[in-house]
C-alpha positions as CSV (number, residue, x, y, z in Angstrom):
1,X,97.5,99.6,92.8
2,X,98.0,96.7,90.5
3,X,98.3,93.0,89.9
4,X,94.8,92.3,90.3
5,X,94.4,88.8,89.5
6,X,91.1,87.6,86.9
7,X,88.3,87.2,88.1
8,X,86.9,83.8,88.5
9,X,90.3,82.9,89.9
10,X,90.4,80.7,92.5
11,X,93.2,82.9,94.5
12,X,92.7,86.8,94.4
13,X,95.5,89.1,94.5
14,X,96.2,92.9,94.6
15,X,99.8,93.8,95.1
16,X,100.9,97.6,95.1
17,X,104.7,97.8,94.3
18,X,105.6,101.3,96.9
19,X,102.5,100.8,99.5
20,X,102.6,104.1,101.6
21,X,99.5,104.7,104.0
22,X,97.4,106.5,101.4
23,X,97.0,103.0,100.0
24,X,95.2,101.6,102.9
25,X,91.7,102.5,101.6
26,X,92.2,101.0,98.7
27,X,93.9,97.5,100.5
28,X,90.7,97.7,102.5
29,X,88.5,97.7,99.7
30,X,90.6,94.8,97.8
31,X,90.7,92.7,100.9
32,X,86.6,92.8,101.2
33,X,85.9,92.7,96.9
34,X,88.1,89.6,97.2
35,X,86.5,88.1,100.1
36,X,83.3,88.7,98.8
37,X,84.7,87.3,95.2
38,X,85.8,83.9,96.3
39,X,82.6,83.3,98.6
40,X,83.3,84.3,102.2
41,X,80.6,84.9,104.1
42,X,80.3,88.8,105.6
43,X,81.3,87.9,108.6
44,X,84.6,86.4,107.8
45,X,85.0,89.6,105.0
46,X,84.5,92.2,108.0
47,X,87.0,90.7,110.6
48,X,89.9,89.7,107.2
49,X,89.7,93.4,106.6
50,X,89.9,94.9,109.8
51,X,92.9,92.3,110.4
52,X,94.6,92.8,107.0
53,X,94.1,97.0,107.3
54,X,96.0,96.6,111.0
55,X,98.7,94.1,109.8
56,X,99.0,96.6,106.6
57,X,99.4,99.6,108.3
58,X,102.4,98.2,110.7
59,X,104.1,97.1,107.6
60,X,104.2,100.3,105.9
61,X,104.7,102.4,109.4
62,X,107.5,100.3,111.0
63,X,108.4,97.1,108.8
64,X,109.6,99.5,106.0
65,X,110.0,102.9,108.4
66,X,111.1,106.0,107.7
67,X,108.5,107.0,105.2
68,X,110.1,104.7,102.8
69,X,107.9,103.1,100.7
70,X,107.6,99.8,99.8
71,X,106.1,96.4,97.9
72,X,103.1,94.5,99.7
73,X,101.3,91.8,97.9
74,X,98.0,90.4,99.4
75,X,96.3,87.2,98.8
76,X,92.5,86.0,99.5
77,X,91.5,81.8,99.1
78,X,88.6,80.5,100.2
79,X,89.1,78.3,102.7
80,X,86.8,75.1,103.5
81,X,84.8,77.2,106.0
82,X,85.6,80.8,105.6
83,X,88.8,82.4,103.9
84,X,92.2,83.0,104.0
85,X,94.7,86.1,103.5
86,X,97.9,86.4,103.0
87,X,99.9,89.6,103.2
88,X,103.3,89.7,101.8
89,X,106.2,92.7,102.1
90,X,110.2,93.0,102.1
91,X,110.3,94.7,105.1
92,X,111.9,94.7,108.6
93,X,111.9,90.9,109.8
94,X,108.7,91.5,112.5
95,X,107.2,88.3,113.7
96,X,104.1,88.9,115.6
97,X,104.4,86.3,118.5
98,X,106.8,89.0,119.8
99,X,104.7,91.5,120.2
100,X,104.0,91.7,124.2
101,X,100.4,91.3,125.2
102,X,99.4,95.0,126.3
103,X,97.6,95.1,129.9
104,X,94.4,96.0,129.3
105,X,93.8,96.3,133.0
106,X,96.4,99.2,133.4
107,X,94.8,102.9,133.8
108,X,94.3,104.3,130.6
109,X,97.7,106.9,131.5
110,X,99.5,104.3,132.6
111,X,99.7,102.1,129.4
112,X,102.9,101.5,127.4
113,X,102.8,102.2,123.7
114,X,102.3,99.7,121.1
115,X,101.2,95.6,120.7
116,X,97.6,96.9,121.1
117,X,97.0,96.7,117.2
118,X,98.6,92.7,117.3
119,X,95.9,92.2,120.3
120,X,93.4,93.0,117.5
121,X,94.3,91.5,114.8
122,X,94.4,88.1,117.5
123,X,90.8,88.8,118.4
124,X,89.4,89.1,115.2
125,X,91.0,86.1,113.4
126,X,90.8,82.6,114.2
127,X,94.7,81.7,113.1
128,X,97.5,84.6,112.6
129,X,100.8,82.6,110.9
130,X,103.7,84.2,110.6
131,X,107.1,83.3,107.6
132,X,110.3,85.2,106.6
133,X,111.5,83.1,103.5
134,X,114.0,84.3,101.2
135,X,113.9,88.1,102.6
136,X,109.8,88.3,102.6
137,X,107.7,88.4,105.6
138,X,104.4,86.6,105.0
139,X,101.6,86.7,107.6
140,X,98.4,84.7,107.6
141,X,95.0,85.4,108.8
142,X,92.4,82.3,108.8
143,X,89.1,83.3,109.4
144,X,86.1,80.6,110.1
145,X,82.7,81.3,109.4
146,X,81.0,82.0,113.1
C-alpha cells in the first residue's frame, strides 16, 4: 500500500495502485486507523469498515474481473456527526442501486446468487452514494453516530 496521507490531516487517504484481495486486510485496517484518526466514534469505525471491506472486495472481484488487478483509492472525513468514506477505482461502471434486493424470505437452497453483500453494506451505513466521473467509479458511505 501507499499514499498514506499526514497525519493530522483533515482527510485521510490510503490508495494501493494494483489492489488484489490480499490487500483487503490491510484496506480494513486503514479504513479503521483513519476513522479512529479523524475522530469517529467506534461505532461509526466498525460499520465504515465492514462497509468499505464489502464494497472493496466487489471492486477487486467483479469491477476489475478476471484476476486483473487494479488502482483503488480510499478516503475517510469526519463528518459533523460521524464520518465519511469514499472509495475510488477504474473499474467496470457498477452502480449499486442496481443491485436487486435478495429475498431473504426464500429457503436457504432456493436463493439466487449475489446482491446479498449490497444488502449489507445498506444495513450498516446510513447513506451509500454512488459517481462514475471521468472513467472512476466513486462510492460513498455516511455513517452517523448512533
Amino acid at each position: 500500500m501507499s499514499g498514506a496521507s499526514a497525519p493530522g490531516a483533515g482527510v485521510v487517504r490510503r490508495s494501493v495502485p494494483r489492489a488484489r484481495l490480499t490487500d483487503l486486510a490491510a484496506l480494513r485496517a486503514f479504513v479503521a486507523a483513519a476513522c479512529a484518526e479523524v475522530g469517529a466514534p467506534p461505532a461509526v469505525g466498525e460499520a465504515l469498515v465492514l462497509a468499505a471491506d464489502e464494497v472493496c472486495s466487489n471492486i477487486v472481484l467483479h469491477g476489475y474481473g478476471a484476476g486483473e488487478p487494479g488502482p483503488i483509492t480510499i478516503e475517510v472525513d469526519r463528518a459533523a456527526d460521524g464520518a465519511c468514506v469514499t472509495i475510488a477505482d477504474e473499474g467496470r461502471a457498477f452502480d449499486p442501486a442496481d443491485a436487486r434486493a435478495p429475498d431473504l424470505t426464500a429457503p436457504w437452497d432456493a436463493r439466487e446468487a449475489g446482491g446479498l453483500g449490497w444488502h449489507l453494506v445498506r444495513q450498516v451505513v446510513d447513506e451509500l452514494r454512488y459517481e462514475r466521473r471521468s472513467g472512476v467509479n466513486l462510492i460513498t458511505l455516511v455513517k452517523r453516530a448512533p
